[in-house]
C-alpha positions in Angstrom: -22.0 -24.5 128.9 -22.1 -28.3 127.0 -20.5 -28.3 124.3 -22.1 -30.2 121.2 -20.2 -32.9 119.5 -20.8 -33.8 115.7 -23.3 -36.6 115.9 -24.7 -38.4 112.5 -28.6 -37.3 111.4 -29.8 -39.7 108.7 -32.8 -39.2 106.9 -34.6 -42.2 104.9 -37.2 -42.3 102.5 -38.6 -45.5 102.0 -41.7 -45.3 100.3 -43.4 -42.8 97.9 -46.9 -43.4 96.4 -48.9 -41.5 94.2 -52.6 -40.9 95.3 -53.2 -38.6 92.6 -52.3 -38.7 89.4 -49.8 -36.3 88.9 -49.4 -36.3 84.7 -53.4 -36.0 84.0 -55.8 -39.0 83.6 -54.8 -42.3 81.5 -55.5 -43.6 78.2 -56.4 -46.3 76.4 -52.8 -45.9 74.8 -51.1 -44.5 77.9 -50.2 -44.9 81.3 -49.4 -41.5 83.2 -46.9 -43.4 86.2 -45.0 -40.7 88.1 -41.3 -40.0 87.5 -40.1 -39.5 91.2 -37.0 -37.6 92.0 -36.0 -36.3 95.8 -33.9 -33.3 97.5 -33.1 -33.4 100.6 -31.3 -30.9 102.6 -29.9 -32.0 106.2 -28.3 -29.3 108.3 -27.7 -26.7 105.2 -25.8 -29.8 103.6 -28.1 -30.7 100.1 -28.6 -33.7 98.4 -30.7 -35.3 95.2 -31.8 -38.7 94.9 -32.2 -41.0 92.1 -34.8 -40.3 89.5 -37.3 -43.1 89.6 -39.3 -43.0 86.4 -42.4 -45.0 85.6 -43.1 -46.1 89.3 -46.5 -44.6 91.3 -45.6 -46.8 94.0 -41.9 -46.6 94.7 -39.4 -48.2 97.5 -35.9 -46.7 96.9 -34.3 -48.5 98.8 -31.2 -47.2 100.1 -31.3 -44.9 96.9 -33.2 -42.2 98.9 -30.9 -42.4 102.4 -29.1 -39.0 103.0 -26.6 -38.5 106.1 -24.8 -35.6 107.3 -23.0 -35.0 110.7 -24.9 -31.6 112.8 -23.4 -30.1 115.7 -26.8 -28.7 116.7 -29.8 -30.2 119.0 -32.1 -29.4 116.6 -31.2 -30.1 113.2 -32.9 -28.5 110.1 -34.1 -30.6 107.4 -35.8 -29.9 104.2 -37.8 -32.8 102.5 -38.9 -31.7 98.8 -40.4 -34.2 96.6 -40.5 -33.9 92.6 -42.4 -35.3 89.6 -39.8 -34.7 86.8 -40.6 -35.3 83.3 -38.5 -32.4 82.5 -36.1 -31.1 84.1 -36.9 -27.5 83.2 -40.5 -28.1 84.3 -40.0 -30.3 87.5 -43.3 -30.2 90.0 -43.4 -30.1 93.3 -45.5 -33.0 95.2 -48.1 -32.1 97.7 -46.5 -35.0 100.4 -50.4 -35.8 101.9 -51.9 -39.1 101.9 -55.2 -38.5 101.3 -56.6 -37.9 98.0 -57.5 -34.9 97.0 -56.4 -32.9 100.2 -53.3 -30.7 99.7 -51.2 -29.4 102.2 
């Protein structure tokens, strides 16, 4: 049998958008921009990424970069995406690129 060594999984984010608008339409005195925030989970090993407020189109950089080591050939991995105004009323993002179409 081979035995599995530890190798390094990195997952990178580098661009969320909103095609929806998460917070409800504008207003003449108000712009709803979404307040992105990421979890990530790479081989049972969970992480958060920064909170980006204010930004519908958002490239975090290496802000959103999460590495783990995995023994395993396939490694699990959770993306979850948030719009968080609140922290006790966080929302989930429907991750689809086409307007309108959830997923």
């Amino acid at each position: 049998m081979t035995q599995l060594i530890d190798e390094t999984v990195t997952v990178k984010i580098t661009r969320m958008k909103q095609v929806d608008n998460l917070d409800g339409p504008d207003t003449f005195l108000f712009t709803n921009e979404a307040d992105f925030e990421s979890r990530v989970t790479v081989d049972g090993k969970a992480f958060s990424g920064k909170k980006f407020e204010g930004k519908d189109d958002l490239n975090p950089g290496t802000e959103w970069t999460f590495t783990n080591t995995s023994s395993q050939r396939f490694v699990p991995i959770a993306i979850k995406i948030l719009e968080n105004d609140d922290p006790a009323s966080a929302t989930k993002v429907d991750i689809n690129p086409d307007s309108g179409k959830k997923t």
